[in-house]
C-alpha positions in Angstrom: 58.1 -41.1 -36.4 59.3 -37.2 -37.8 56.0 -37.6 -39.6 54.3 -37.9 -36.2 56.0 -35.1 -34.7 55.6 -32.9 -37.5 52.2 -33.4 -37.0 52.2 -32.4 -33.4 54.4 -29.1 -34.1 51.7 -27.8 -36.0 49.1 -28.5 -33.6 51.1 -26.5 -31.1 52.0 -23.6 -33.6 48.0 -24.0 -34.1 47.1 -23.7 -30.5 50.0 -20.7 -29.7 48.6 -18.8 -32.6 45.2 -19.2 -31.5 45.7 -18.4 -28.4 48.0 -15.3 -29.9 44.7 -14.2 -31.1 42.4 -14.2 -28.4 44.3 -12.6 -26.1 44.8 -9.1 -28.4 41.3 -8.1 -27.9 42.3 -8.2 -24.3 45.4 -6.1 -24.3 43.4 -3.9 -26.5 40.4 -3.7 -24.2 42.8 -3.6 -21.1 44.0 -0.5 -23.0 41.2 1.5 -23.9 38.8 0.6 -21.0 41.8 1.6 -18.5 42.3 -1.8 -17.4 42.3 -3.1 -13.9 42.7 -0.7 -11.3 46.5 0.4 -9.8 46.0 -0.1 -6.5 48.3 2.4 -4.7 47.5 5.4 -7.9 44.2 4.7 -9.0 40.4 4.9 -7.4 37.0 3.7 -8.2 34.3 6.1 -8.9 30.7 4.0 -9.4 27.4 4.7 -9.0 24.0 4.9 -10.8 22.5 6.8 -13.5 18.4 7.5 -13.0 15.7 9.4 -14.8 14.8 12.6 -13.3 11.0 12.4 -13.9 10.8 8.6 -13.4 13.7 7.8 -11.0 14.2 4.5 -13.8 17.8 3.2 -14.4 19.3 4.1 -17.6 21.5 1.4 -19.4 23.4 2.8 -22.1 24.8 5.8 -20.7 28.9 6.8 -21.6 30.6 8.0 -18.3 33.9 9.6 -19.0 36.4 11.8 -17.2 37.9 15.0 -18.6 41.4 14.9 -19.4 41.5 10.6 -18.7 41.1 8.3 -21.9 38.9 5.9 -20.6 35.0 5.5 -19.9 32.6 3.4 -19.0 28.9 2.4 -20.0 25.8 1.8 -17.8 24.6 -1.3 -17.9 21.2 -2.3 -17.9 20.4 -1.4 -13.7 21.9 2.1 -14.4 24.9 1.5 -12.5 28.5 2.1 -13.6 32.1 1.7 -12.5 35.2 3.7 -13.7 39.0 3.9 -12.5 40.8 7.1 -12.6 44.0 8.2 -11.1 43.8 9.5 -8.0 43.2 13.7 -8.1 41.7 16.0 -5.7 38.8 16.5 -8.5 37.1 15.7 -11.0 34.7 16.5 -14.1 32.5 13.8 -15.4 30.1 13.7 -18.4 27.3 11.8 -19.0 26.1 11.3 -22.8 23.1 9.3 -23.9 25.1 7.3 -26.6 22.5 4.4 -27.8 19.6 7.0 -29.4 16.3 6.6 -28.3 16.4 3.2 -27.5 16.4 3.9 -24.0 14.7 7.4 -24.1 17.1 10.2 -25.0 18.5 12.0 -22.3 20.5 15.5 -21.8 24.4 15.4 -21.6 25.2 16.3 -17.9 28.2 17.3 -16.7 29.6 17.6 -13.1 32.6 18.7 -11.0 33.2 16.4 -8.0 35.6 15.9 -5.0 36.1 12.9 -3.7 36.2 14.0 0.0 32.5 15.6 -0.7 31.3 12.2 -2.6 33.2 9.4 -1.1 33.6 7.7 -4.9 29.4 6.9 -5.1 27.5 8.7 -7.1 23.6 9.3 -7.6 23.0 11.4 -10.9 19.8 11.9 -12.5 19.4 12.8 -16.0 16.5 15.1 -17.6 14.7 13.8 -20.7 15.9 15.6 -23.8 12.5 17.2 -25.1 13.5 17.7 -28.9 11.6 13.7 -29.4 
């Protein structure tokens, strides 16, 4: 009967540890990304990411925030999502991170409001010409 039990403890330690494991690249995610949004102190900022010349979406863009450690990346349609603690402005960059796989683009950076932008924004990156 101990036996039997002692067989069970370890499958539990097993399963606890495991699960232990799994949930660190979480926290750690949660931690760098910024992590779901604080309702009552944080905002959403989203929007798109095109070509200039083309008006294409551009996957593989880094979004980030001046003076806020977190940033996002375009996905495949362009389109992006970032929290950020609520401010009466904002500067944002946008750096071509993934090479040419994608095109290469120009860094572009931009000073916003939210009152001028209501959290959505179009931007429209210029093909680097050094290819």
């Amino acid at each position: 009967m101990s036996k039997l039990l002692e067989k069970d403890r370890k499958r539990i330690r097993m399963i606890a540890r495991g699960i232990s494991a799994a949930m660190v690249p979480l926290m750690f995610q949660s931690c760098m990304y910024g992590g779901p949004p604080d309702r009552e102190r944080d905002i959403t900022i989203y929007g798109t990411v095109v070509s200039e010349n083309e008006k294409t979406p551009i996957p593989g863009i880094k979004v980030s925030v001046k003076d806020i450690h977190s940033y996002t990346i375009t996905n495949e349609n362009g389109y992006f999502v970032i929290y950020v603690p609520i401010q009466d402005s904002y500067k944002l960059k946008f750096e071509d991170i993934d090479g040419i796989e994608n095109g290469s683009f120009d860094m572009h950076k931009i000073e916003i409001s939210l009152e001028e932008t209501n959290n959505s924004l179009n931007i429209e990156l210029i093909e680097d010409d050094a290819e």
